[in-house]
C-alpha positions in Angstrom: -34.5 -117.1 -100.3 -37.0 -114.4 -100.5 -38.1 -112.8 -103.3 -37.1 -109.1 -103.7 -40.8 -107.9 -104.8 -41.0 -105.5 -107.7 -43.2 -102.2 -107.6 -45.1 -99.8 -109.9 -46.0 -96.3 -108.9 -48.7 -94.6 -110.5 -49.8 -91.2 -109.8 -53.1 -90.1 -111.8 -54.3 -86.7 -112.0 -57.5 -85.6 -113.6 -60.8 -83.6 -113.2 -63.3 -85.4 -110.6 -65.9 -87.9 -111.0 -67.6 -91.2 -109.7 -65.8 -94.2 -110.6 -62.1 -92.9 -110.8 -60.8 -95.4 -107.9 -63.4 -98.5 -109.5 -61.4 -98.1 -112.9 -58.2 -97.6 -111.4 -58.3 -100.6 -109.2 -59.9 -103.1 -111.6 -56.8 -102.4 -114.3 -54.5 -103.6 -111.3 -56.3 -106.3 -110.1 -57.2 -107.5 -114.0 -53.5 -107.6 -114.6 -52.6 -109.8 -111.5 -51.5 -107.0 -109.4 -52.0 -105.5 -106.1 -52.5 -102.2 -104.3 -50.3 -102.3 -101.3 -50.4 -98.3 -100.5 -52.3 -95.8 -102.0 -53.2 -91.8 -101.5 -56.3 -90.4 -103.1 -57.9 -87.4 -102.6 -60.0 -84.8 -104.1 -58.5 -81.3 -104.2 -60.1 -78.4 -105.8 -62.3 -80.1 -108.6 -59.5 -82.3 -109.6 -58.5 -85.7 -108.4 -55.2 -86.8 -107.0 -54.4 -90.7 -107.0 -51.1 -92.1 -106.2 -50.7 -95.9 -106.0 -48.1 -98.3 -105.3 -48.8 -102.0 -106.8 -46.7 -104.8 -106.3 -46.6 -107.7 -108.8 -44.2 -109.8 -111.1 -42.6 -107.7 -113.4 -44.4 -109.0 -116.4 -47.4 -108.3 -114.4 -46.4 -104.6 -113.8 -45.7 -104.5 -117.6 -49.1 -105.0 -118.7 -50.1 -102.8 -116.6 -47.6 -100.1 -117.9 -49.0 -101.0 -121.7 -52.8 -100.6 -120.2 -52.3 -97.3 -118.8 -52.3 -95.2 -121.7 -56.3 -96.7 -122.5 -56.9 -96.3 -119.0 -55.9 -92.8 -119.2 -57.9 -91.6 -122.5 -61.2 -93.7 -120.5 -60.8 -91.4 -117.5 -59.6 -88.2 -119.2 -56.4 -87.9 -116.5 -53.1 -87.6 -117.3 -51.3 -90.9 -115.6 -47.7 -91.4 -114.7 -45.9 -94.3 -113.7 -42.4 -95.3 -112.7 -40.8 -98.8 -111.9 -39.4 -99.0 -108.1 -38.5 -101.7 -105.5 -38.6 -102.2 -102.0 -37.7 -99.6 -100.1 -34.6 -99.9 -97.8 -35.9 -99.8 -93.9 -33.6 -97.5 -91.7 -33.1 -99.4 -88.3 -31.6 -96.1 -87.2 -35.3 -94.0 -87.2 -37.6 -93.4 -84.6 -41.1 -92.7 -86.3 -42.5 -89.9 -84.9 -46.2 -88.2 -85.7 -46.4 -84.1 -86.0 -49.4 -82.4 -85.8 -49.5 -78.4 -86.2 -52.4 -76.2 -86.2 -52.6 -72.2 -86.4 -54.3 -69.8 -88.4 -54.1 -69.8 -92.1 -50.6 -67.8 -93.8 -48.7 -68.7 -96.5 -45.2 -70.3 -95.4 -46.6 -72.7 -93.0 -45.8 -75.8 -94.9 -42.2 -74.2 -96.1 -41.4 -73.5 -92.6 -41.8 -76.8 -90.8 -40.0 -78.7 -93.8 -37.1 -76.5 -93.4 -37.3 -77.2 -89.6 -36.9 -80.9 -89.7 -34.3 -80.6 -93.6 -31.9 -78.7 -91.5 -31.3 -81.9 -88.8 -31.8 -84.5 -91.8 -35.1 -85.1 -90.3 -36.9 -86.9 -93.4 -40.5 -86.6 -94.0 -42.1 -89.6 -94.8 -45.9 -88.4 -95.1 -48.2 -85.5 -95.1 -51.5 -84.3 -95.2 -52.5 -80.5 -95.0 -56.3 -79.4 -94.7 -58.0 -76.0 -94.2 -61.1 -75.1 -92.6 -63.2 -72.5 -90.8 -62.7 -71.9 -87.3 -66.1 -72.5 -85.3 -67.9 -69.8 -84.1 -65.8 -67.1 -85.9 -65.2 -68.8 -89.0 -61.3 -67.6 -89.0 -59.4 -69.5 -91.9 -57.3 -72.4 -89.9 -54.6 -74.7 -91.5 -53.5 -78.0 -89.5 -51.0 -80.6 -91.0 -50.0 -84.0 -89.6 -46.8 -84.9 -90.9 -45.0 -88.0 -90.4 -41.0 -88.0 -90.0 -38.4 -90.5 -89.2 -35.9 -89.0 -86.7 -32.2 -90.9 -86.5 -31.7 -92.5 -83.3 -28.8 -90.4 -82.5 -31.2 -87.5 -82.2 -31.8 -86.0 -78.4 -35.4 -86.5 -78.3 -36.4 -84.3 -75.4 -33.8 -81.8 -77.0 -35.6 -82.0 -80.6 -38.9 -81.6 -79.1 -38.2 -78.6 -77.2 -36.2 -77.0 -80.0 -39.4 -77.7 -82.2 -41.8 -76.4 -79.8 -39.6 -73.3 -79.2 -39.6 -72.8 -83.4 -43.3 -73.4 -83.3 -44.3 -70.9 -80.9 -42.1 -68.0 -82.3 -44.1 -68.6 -85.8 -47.7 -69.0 -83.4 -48.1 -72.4 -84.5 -49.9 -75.0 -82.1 -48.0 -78.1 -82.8 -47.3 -81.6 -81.3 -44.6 -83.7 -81.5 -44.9 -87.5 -80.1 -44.1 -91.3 -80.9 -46.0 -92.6 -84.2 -48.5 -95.2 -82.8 -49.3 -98.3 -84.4 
């Protein structure tokens, strides 16, 4: 019999500066733990971590009990929430979606209600923005990945997506996840 494992999310949120991810990842690693998936990134001047560590649950409680010192020591505010495994769909196709235009507010709003409305669930994103070269034009590209139900037309999907994408002037892609 395998052991269902047990999980601790942590999301930590707090201005910038070397040696956020070395204190971070000592506390789980001191407490028997271990980072199995993790997002980090700097945004504006602040610093975005979110973690999810797997370990015994008396493992994941000492963490919990560490986090408020770990929290004063970095001078971010850190939140955590107890979660297990998570349930995998047979039923979804993982697909990658990668969309690129100009810069205008809505964009992100837009392609989430595309994919809501056929109970197309988002599983990851990333957004970025950046100047165009040579003209230095504000540009916006997202890569978002979704899991679409097998019962879900591909070549229909993609073409209804494309269709939506180019009546909004987005640039967009929509293909098979790989590896």
């Amino acid at each position: 019999m395998t052991r269902q494992k047990t999980y601790l999310v942590i999301s930590a949120l707090g201005e910038d500066h070397p040696g956020i991810v070395d204190q971070i990842s000592r506390t789980v690693l001191e407490h028997g733990c271990n980072i199995e998936d993790s997002r980090m990134s700097v945004l504006g001047g602040e610093f975005a971590a979110m973690l999810l560590v797997e370990g015994k649950w008396n493992t994941l409680a000492k963490i919990e009990n560490a986090l408020p010192e770990l929290e004063r020591q970095l001078g971010m505010t850190i939140v955590s929430k107890r979660t297990g495994q998570r349930n995998a769909e047979a039923n979804l196709l993982p697909y990658a979606v990668d969309v690129v235009s100009m810069d205008h507010p809505g964009i992100v709003n837009n392609l989430a209600a595309f994919f809501a409305e056929r109970r197309i669930n988002i599983e990851d994103m990333a957004t970025s923005t950046y100047a165009a070269a040579h003209t230095g034009t504000p540009m916006f590209s997202v890569h978002i990945a979704v899991g679409i139900p097998a019962d879900i037309h591909i070549a229909g999907l993609r073409d209804e997506f494309m269709d939506y994408c180019d009546g909004l002037n987005l640039d967009a892609v929509l293909e098979p996840l790989k590896g």
